[in-house]
C-alpha positions as CSV (number, residue, x, y, z in Angstrom):
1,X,29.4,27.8,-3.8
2,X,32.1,25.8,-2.3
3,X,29.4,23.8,-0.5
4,X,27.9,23.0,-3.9
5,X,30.5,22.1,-5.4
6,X,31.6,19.5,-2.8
7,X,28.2,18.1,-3.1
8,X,28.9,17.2,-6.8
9,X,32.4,15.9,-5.8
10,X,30.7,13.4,-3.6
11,X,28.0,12.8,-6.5
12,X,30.9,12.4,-8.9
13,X,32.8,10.2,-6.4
14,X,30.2,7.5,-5.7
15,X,30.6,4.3,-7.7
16,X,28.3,3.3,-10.5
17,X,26.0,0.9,-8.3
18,X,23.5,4.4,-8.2
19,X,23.2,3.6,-11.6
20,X,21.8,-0.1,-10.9
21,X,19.2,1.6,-8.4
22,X,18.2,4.7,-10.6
23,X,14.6,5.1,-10.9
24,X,13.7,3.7,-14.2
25,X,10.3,6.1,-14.7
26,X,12.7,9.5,-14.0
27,X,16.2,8.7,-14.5
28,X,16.7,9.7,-11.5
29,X,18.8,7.9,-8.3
30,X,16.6,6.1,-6.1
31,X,15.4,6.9,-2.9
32,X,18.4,4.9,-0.9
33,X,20.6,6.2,-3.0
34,X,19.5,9.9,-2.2
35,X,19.6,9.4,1.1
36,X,23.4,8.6,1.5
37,X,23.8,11.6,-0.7
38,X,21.5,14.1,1.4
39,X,23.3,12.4,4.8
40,X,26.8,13.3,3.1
41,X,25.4,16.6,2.4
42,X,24.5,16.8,5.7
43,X,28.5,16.2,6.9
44,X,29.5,18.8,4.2
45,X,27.3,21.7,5.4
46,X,27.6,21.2,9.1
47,X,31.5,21.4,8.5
48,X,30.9,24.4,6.7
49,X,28.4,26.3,8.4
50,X,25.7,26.1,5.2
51,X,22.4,25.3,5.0
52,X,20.5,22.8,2.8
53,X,17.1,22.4,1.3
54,X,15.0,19.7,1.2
55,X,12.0,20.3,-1.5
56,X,9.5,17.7,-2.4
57,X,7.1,18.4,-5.1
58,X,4.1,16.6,-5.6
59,X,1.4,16.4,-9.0
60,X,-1.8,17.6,-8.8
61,X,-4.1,15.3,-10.0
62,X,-1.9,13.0,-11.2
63,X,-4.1,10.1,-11.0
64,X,-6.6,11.0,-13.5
65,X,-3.8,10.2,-16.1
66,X,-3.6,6.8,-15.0
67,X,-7.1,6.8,-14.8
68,X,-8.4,8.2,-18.4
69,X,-5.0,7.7,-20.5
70,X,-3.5,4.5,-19.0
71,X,-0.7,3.3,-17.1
72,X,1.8,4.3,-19.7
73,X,0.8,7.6,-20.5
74,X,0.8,7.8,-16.7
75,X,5.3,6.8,-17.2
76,X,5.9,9.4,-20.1
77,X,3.8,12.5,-17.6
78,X,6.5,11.6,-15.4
79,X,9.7,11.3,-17.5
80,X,8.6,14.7,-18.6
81,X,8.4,16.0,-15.2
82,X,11.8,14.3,-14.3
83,X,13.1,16.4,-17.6
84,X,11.0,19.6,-16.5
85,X,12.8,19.4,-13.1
86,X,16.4,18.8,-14.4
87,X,16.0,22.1,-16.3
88,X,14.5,24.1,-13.6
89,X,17.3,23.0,-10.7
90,X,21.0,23.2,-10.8
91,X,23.4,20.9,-12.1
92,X,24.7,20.5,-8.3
93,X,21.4,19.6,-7.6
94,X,20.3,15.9,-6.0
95,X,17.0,14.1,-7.5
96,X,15.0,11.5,-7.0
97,X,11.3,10.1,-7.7
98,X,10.1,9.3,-3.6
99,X,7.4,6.8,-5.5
100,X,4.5,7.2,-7.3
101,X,3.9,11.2,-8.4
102,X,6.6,12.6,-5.6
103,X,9.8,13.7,-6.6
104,X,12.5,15.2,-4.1
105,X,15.8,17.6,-4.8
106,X,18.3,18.5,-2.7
107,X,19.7,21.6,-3.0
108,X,23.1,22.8,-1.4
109,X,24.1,26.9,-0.5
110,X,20.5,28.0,-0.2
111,X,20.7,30.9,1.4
112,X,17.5,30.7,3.3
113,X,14.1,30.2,3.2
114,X,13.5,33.0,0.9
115,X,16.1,31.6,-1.4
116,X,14.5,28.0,-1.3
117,X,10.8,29.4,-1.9
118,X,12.8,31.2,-4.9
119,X,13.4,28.3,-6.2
120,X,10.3,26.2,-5.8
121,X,8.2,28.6,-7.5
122,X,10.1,28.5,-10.4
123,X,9.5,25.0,-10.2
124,X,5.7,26.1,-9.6
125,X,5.7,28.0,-13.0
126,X,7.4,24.7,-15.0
127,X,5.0,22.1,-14.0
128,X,2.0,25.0,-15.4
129,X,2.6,23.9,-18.7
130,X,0.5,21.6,-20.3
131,X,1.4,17.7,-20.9
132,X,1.2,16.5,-24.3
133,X,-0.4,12.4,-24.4
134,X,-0.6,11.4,-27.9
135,X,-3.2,13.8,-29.6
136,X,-4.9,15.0,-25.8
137,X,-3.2,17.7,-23.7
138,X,-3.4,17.3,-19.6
139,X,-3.1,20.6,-17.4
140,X,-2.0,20.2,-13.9
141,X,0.2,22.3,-11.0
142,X,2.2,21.0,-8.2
143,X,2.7,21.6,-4.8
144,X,5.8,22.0,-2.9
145,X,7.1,21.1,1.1
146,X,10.3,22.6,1.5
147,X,12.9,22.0,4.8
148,X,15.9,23.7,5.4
149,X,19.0,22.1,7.2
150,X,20.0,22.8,10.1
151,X,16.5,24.4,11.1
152,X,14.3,21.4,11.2
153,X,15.4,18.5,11.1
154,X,19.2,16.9,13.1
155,X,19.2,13.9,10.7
156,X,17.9,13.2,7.0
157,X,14.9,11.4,7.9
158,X,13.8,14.2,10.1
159,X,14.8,16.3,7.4
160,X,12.4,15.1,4.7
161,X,9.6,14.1,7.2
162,X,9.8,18.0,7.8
163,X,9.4,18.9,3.8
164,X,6.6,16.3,3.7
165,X,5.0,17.7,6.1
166,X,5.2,21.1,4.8
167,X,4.2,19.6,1.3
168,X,0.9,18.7,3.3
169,X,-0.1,21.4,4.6
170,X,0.5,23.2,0.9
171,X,-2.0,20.9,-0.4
172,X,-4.8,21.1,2.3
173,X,-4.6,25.4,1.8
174,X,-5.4,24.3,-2.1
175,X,-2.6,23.0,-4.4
176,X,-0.2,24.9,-6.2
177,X,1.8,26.1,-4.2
178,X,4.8,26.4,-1.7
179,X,5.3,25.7,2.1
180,X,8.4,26.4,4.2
181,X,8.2,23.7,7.4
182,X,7.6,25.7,10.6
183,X,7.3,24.2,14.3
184,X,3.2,24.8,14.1
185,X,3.4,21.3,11.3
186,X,4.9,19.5,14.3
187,X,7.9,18.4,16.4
188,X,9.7,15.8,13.4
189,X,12.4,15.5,16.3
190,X,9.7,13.7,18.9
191,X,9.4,10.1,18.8
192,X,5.3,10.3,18.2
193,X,4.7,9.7,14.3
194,X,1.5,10.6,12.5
195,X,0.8,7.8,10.9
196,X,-2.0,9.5,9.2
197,X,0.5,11.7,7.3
198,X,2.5,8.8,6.7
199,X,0.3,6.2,5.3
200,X,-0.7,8.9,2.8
201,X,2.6,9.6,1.6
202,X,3.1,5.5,1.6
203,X,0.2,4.6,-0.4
204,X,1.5,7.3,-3.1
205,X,5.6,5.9,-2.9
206,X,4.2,2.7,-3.1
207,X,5.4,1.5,0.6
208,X,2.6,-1.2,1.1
209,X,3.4,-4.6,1.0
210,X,1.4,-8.2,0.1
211,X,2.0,-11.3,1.7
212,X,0.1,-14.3,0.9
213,X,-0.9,-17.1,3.1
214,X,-1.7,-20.5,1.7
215,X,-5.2,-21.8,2.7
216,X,-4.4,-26.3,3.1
217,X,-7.7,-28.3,2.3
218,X,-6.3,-31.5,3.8
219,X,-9.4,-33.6,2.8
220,X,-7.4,-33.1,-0.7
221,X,-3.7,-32.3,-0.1
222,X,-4.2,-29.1,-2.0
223,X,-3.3,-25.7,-1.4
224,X,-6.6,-24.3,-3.5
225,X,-5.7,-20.2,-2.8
226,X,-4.1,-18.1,-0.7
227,X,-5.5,-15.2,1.6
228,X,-3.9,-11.9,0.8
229,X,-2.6,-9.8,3.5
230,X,-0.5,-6.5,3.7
231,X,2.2,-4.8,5.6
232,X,3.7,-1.4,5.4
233,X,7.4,-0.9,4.8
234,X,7.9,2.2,7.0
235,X,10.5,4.2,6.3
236,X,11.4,4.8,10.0
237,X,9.7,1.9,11.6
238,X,10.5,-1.1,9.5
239,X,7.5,-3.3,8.3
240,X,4.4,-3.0,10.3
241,X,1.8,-5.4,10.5
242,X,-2.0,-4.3,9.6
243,X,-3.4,-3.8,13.4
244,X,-0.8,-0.9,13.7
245,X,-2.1,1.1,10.8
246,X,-5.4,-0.9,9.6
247,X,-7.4,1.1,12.3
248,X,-6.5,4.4,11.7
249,X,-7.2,3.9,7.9
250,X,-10.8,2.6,8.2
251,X,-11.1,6.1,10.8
252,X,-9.7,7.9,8.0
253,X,-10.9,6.5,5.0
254,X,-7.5,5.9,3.4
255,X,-9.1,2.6,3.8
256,X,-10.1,3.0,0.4
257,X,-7.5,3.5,-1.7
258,X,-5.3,0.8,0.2
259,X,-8.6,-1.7,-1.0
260,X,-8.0,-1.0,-4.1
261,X,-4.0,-1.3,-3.7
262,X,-4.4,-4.6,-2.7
263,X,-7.1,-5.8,-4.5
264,X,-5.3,-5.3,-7.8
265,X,-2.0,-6.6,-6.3
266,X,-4.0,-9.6,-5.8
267,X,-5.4,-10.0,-9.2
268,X,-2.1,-8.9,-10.4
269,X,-0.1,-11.8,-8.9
270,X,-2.8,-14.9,-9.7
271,X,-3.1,-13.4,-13.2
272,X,0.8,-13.6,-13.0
273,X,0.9,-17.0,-11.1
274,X,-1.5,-18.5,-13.1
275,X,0.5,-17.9,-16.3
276,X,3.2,-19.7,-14.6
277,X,1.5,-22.5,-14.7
278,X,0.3,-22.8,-11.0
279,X,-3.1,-24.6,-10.5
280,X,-4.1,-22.2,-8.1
281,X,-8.2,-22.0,-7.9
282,X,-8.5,-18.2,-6.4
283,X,-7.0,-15.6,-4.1
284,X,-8.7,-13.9,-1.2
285,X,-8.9,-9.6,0.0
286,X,-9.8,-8.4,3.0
287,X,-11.7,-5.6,2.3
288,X,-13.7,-3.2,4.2
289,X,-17.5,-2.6,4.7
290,X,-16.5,0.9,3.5
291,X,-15.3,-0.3,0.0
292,X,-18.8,-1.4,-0.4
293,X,-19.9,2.2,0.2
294,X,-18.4,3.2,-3.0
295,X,-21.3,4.0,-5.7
296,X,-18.8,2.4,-8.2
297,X,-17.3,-0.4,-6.5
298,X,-19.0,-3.2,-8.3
299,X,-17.7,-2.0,-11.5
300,X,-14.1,-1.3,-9.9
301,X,-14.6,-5.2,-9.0
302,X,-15.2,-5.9,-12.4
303,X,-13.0,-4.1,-14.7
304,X,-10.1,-5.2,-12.1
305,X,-10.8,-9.0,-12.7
306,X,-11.5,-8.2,-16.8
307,X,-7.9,-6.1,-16.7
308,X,-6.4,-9.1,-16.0
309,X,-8.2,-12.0,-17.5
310,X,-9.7,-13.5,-14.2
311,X,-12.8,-15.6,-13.7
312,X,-15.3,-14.2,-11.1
313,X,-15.1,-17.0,-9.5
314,X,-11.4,-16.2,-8.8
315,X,-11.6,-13.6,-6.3
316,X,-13.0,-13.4,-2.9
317,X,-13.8,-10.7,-1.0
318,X,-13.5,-11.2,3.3
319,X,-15.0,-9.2,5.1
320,X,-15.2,-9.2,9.2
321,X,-18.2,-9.6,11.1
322,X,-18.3,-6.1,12.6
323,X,-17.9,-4.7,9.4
324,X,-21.1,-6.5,7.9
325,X,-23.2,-4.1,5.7
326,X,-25.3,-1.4,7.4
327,X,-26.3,0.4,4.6
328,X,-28.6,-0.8,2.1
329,X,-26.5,0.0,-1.1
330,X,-23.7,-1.5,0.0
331,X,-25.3,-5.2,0.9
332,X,-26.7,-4.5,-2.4
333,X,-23.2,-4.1,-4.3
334,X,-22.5,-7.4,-2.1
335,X,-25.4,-9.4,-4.1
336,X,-24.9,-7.9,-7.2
337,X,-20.7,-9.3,-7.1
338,X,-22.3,-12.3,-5.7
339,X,-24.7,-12.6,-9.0
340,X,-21.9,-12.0,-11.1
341,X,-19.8,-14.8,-9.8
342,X,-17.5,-13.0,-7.0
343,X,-17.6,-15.0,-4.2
344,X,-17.8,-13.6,-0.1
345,X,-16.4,-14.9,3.0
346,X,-17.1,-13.7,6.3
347,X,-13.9,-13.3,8.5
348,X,-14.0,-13.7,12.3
349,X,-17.0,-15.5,12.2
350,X,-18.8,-15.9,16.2
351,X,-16.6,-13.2,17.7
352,X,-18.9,-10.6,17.2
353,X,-22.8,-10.0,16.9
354,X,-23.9,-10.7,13.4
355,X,-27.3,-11.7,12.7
356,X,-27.6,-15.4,10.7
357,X,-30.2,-13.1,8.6
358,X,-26.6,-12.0,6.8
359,X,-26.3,-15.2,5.9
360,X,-29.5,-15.7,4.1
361,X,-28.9,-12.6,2.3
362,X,-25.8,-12.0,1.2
363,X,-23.8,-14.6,-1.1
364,X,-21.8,-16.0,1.8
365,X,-19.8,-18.6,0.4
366,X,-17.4,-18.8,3.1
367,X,-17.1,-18.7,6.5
368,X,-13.5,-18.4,8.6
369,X,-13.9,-19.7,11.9
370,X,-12.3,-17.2,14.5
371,X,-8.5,-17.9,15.8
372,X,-9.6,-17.4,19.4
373,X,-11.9,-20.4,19.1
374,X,-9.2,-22.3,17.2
375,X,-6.4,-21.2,19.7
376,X,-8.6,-23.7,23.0
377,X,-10.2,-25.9,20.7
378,X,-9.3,-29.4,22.8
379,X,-8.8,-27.6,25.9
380,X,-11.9,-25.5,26.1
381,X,-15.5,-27.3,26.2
382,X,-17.1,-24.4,25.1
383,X,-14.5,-23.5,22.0
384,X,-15.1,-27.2,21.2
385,X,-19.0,-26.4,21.3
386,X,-18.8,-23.4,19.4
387,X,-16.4,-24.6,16.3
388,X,-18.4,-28.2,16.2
389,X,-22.1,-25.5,15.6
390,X,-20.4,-23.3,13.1
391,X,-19.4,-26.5,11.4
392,X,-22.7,-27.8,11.3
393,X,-24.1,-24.4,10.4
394,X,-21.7,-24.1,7.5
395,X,-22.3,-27.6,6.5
396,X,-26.4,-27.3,6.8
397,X,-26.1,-24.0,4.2
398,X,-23.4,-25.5,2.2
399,X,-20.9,-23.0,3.0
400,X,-17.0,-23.8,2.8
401,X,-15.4,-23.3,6.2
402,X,-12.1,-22.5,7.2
403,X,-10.1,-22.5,10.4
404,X,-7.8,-19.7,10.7
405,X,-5.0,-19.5,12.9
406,X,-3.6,-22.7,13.1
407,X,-0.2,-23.2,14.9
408,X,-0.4,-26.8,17.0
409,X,-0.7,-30.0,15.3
410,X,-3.2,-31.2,18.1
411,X,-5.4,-28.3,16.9
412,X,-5.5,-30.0,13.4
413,X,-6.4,-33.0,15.3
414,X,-9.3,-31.8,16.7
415,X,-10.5,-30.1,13.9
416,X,-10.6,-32.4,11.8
417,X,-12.2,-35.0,14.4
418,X,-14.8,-32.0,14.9
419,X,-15.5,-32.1,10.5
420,X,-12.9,-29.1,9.7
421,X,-10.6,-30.0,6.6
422,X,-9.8,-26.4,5.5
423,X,-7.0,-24.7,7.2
424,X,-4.7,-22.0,7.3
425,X,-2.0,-20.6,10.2
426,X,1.5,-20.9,10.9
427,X,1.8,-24.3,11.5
428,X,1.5,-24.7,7.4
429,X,2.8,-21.4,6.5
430,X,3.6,-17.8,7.8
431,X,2.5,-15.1,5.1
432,X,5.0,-14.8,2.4
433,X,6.0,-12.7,0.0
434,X,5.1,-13.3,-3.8
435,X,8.4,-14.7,-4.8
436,X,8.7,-17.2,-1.7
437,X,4.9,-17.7,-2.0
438,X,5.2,-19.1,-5.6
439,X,7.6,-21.2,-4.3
440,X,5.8,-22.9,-1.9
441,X,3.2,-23.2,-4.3
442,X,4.8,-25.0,-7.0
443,X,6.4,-27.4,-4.7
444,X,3.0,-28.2,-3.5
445,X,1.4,-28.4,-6.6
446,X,4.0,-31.1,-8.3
């Protein structure tokens, strides 16, 4: 107990600033927050020859909340769970929501990993009971990773990388129930990361990022939209940019659910920008040829753009040349957004194999001519040749055409000696994030 109750002398001790970063769904201390207290844990039990257990506990099903009850009923499932779990765990106890439907406690004086299964159990049997949402009752379960300190992990990252890892392979072997970390989940002390793993637990703690990078028509002077782009805030390894992660998702299919992340991020902020008073014509998503696949991704489209009061016209969807629709259904979900008034852009246009057929018979409204043809335009005869045809293509089928990657004022030069008036790179802007993007925005728009 003495271990216990020096952890709730350092609670006690800390100054109120938790309270500015508490988790405003749970109550709870945020995630930063609970990391300085699990690392000062850390101190306490090493001094003291103790051990210390890491659980995180994860919802079953927790989406179809969102899904059939809303957004808010989604909050009040949690503050409930937040309440479930203050009754169930000590008052020495550390908590915190990790993001989305993952809480994690930190519990001091376990005496094992007996002791710790003990306890997550009982945490098992809380989370049984049904929810109440208005006059509807939802049943779920949970599933718990637990890590005990000193055994797996030397630091408090390692720590709850082991418990998430344990919390994995609890819900691959079928939900409710409890995992203890053991060497066979991995070594969280190497330097190789499965980003897999990770990217799974990011998209539910709401890790992903958007940046937004302004698209210059310079026949105009207007910034007309902005091409939205994401990054991953990596709890270990910082912010990584989408060709360290993008990959592995489309192998993975988490590719998915990050679509839909940032397609509604997307709508979100125009809705949102739009409001502000921002004459901003539309915003751009890269999605993938697997979003298509969906059976109900024309009417996730839809009710995305309706949710937030958006034109069709709004919203276009980029996709890459190599990703251009095999299957049938999914050109077919391409035409029937194009018929509705979603607009398409083909991304990396020439790099790849493509036939033109595509663009007879899919909704192309755009094409983005490819950075490596932009990077020796004015050097290179043949980049010259190449830009100057998809120019004349794209003017011949009325398409708008952009040149992507710009970063030399001679390539503007040429460009726009070559017919291209649509541009977007770092000479104009790097991506930025919303707040810094609307500011750039409304300078440009006064």
């Amino acid at each position: 107990m003495q271990l216990a109750e020096g952890i709730q002398a350092i609670s006690n001790s800390l100054p109120p600033r938790d309270a500015a970063r508490a988790d405003q769904a749970s109550g709870f201390i945020g995630r930063a927050a609970f990391i300085e207290r699990l690392r000062d844990a850390m101190g306490a039990a090493r001094r003291a020859g103790d051990r210390i257990a890491v659980f995180v506990v994860d919802l079953d099903r927790f989406r179809l909340v969102n899904e059939r009850w809303g957004h808010l009923a989604g909050d009040r499932v949690l503050k409930e769970v937040a309440l479930r779990l203050r009754r169930t765990l000590r008052g020495t106890d550390v908590l915190t929501r990790l993001g989305g439907d993952q809480f994690a406690a930190l519990t001091p004086g376990v005496p094992g990993g007996e002791g710790a299964a003990a306890v997550a159990r009982k945490v098992l049997d809380a989370m049984r009971a049904p929810f109440a949402i208005g006059a509807d009752t939802f049943s779920t379960t949970a599933s718990v990773g637990i890590a005990l300190f000193p055994d797996h992990g030397a630091d408090e990252h390692g720590l709850i990388r082991a418990a998430d890892r344990a919390l994995a392979d609890a819900k691959r072997r079928g939900r409710d129930g409890v995992r203890l970390y053991s060497s066979a989940l991995g070594d969280v002390r190497g330097h190789a990361l499965d980003l897999e793993h990770d990217l799974r637990l990011g998209l539910a703690r709401s890790e992903l990022e958007l940046r937004f990078q302004p698209v210059h028509d310079l026949g105009s002077g207007r910034v007309d939209s902005v091409e939205t782009l994401v990054r991953w805030r990596h709890p270990l390894l910082g912010l990584l940019p989408p060709d360290r992660f993008i990959p592995m998702a489309e192998e993975t299919g988490l590719v998915r659910s990050l679509g839909e992340r940032v397609l509604e991020g997307a709508c979100a902020q125009l809705a949102l920008w739009r409001a502000e008073g921002l004459p901003l014509a539309g915003v751009s998503v890269n999605l993938s040829a697997r979003d298509f696949e969906r059976p109900d991704f024309v009417e996730f489209v839809t009710d995305t753009l309706a949710r937030h009061a958006l034109p069709p016209d709004a919203l276009e969807i980029e996709v890459t040349e190599h990703s251009l629709f095999e299957d049938p259904d999914a050109a077919a979900r391409a035409v029937a957004l194009g018929e509705y008034g979603v607009k398409l852009s083909i991304d990396d246009f020439g790099t790849k194999y493509a036939s033109l057929a595509y663009l007879q018979r899919l909704p192309v409204n755009t094409i983005k001519v490819d950075r490596s043809f932009v990077r020796d335009i004015g050097y290179s005869s043949s980049s010259d040749s190449i830009v100057a045809a998809v120019i004349a293509l794209a003017r011949g089928m009325g398409l708008r055409l952009i040149a992507e990657g710009v970063e030399e004022i001679d390539q503007v030069r040429s460009l726009r000696r070559l017919g291209c008036h649509v541009m977007q790179g770092f000479l104009f802007s790097r991506p930025l994030a919303a707040d810094d993007a609307y500011r750039y925005l409304a300078r440009r728009a006064g």
